[in-house]
Phi, psi and omega in degrees: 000136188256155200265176210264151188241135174203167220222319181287142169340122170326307184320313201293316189284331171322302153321295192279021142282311178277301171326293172321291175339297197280320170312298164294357174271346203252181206298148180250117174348290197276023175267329183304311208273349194257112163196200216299356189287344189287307197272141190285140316200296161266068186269113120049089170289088177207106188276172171316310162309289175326286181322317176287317184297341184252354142092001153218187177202114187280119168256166197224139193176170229223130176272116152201166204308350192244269177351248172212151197224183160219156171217138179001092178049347149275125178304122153219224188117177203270278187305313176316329160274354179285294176305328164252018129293330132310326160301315187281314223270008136215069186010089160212162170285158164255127146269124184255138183242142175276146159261119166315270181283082190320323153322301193275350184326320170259354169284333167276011186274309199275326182314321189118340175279025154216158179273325241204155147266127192205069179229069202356085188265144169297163174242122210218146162273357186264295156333335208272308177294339159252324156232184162289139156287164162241182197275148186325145139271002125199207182229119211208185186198143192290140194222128163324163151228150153172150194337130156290168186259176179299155233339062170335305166326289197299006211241148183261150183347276181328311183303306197266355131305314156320326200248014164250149184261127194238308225242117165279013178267352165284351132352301165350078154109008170268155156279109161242130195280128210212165143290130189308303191288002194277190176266342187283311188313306165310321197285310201271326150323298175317306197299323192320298182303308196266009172275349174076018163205173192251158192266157168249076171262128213248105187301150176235147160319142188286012145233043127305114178238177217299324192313335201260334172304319177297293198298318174298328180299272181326304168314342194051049169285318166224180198271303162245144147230179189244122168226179176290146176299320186301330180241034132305284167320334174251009182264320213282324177299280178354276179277046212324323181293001196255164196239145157239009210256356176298081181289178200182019162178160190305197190269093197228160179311135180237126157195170193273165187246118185233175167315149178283359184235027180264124132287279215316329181296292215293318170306319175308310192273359158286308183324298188311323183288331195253044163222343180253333172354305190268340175297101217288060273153275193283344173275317186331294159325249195325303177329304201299306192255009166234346171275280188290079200297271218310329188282325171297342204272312147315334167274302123009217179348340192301097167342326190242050155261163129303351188265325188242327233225293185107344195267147195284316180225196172266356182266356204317335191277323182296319170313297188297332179277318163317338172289338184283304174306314179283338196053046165245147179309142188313306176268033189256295157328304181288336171294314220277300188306319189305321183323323207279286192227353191082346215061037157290059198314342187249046179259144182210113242261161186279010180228013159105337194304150180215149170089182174314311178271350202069062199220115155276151169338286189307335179265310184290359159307302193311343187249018179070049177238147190250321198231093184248048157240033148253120198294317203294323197271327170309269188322310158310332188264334146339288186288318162301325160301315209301305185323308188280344204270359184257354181261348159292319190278352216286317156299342187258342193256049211293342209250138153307307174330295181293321180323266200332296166328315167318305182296302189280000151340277197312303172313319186271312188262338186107141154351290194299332186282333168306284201316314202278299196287316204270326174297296188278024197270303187286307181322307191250018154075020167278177172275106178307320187278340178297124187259305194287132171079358169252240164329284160334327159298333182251355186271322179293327207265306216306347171319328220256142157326325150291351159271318192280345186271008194274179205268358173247044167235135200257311192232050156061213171306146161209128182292076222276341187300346181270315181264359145334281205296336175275322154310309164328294184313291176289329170296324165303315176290314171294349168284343177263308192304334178308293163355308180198005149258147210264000000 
């Protein structure tokens, strides 16, 4: 916790400490207006049990440097990795839904289309009437954002305090830009009020989000915004000219959001928090995106964030012309490649596999390729395999969706083992076209003896848990790419 820094007279602050104190205890107009009538009527019932049974849990959450993101091809961020340590711990998938418009997040919350809020949400008395709080992921506090003056560098402590607002009473006739739905928007009504002028507070659209309000301060596009200190604090390595040290509110709750009628959820996740808080698992996380400033700082900036750059890898054009030959989304390829190598042209497998795609020698020979420790010749022989295994499923798989698991089956284990599951898919009265809880099931049984000796299997053992786990994978991945890349 950074202790809070100020410039204006101890008296003063002594005031504006009890005027708050007393301010905030008492009733807020729009706190008034918001009560159970507020939350609907038929609201959207699916608790925790219902989540293990449909085998995942959707969060609902905002691409930003903290939250989520992609970095050279991994989904990450402070909440996104937090949830799927939760995810595992009460043994489900994560779906992650990205929200455009933030203003609506918990109304898209209580509709049902996410079980869980996970967007550094204030813990609000107001928020509080509409949905559960779960227990805090920390503790943070509202901080001015706003411009150092030119050439700051050269100018001494004094000088440049002079040309900053320290005194919230100077607040009187400024403008600051905030979302109508946040917490910031509210906080700075109450300061209006107990400062005895008015703030010019300028609502911005509910997908503008605070990270880009930062940016517009630094760039000088506007004068002030208000965001939570921690990411404050981690925009201000991005931006060094922008000033963070002004507070405009006490110390207040960051914690995730569920329906008021999940207990079970909202318990699972206080348990969990108050048995991992202390684990190095969970400082590892907090560390990674609050601690360690040069590497956020690095991601940040990076050709391959989503935040800055947009790009997955550096092969993204090659990728994309080859997507062309297969007629697949680009960023379907490109989770396949990461899967694959990482994007690594020179990774090369303990079975001779090489390059970007994993192409042994021998399969692009068939496709007349010689030297595939060249990416551009690697990719190529990659997607002409990809090309064949799709003109094999294209008649027995009719669904694209499904297809496409079949192919990428086929790409990791061989054909024949695919083929082999699929015998025994049918054999024991399952959906031959199907892949998950079908096919998959029996390419995972081909492991066990009884299976791989049975008499309709053709190529024996198979270690089925790998392209089980590589489809799963990449298809999860492209599901983030989707996400946030155009």
């Amino acid at each position: 916790m950074h202790k809070r820094q100020t410039k204006y007279p101890v008296f003063f602050s002594i005031c504006f400490l009890a005027l708050t104190i007393v301010y905030c205890n008492k009733p807020n107009i729009e706190e008034k207006q918001v009560n159970a009538s507020v939350v609907p009527s038929n609201l959207y019932h699916f608790d925790l049990q219902k989540i293990k049974e449909r085998g995942k849990i959707i969060a609902l959450t905002g691409n930003s440097s903290t939250s989520y993101f992609i970095y050279k091809g991994q989904p990450m961020g402070y909440e996104y990795e937090l949830l799927e340590l939760f995810a595992k711990h009460i043994d489900v998938d994560l779906e992650i839904v990205l929200v455009d418009d933030m203003d609506n997040v918990l109304d898209n919350l209580n509709e049902g289309i996410g079980d869980i809020v996970a967007a550094n949400l204030t813990v609000t008395n107001e928020r509080s009437q509409i949905v559960s709080f779960a227990e805090h992921n920390m503790f943070t506090r509202q901080v001015l954002i706003q411009k150092l003056p030119i050439n700051w560098q050269y100018m001494k402590r004094h000088e440049i305090e002079e040309q900053l607002v320290r005194n919230p009473l100077k607040l009187a006739g400024k403008e600051v830009y905030v979302r109508k739905g946040t917490s910031f928007y509210t906080r700075l009504k109450n300061l209006s009020d107990e400062i005895g002028g008015k703030i010019n507070i300028m609502p911005v659209p509910g997908n503008y989000d605070t990270e880009q309000l930062i940016e517009d301060v630094a760039n000088g596009k506007i004068e002030y915004t208000v965001a939570d200190e921690n990411i404050a604090l981690i925009n201000k390595t991005y931006y060094p000219n922008i000033d963070i040290k002004t507070a405009v509110s006490f110390p207040q709750k960051i914690a995730w959001a569920v329906r008021k009628n999940s207990p079970q959820l909202r318990n699972a996740i206080n348990d969990w928090l108050k048995k991992n808080r202390k684990t190095s698992d969970y400082a590892t996380v907090y560390n990674k995106y609050f601690k360690s400033s040069k590497a956020q700082k690095k991601r940040a900036s990076s050709m391959f964030s989503s935040n800055s750059g947009g790009k997955i890898s550096e092969y993204d054009e090659l990728i994309q012309r080859n997507s062309k030959i297969l007629d697949w989304d680009w960023r379907l390829l490109a989770s396949q490649v990461y899967q694959e190598s990482l994007f690594d042209p020179q990774a090369e497998s303990w079975v001779g596999a090489y390059g970007l795609m994993q192409v042994l020698p021998e399969t692009a020979e068939n496709f007349g390729i010689y030297n595939i420790h060249i990416p551009e010749n690697n990719m190529k022989a990659g997607t002409l395999y990809l090309v064949r295994l799709e003109e094999y499923w294209n008649d027995k798989i009719p669904g694209e969706e499904e297809r496409i698991k079949f192919v990428l089956a086929s790409y990791n284990v061989g054909l024949g083992h695919v083929i082999d599951a699929r015998r025994l898919t049918e054999k024991f009265g399952k959906d031959i076209d199907k892949w998950d809880d079908n096919v998959a099931e029996y390419l995972l049984l081909k492991s066990k003896p009884k299976y791989y000796t049975d008499e309709v299997v053709r190529h024996g053992y198979c270690r089925g848990q790998e392209p089980y786990n590589y489809v799963k994978k990449i298809l999860s991945r492209y599901e983030h790419y989707k996400n946030v890349i155009s």
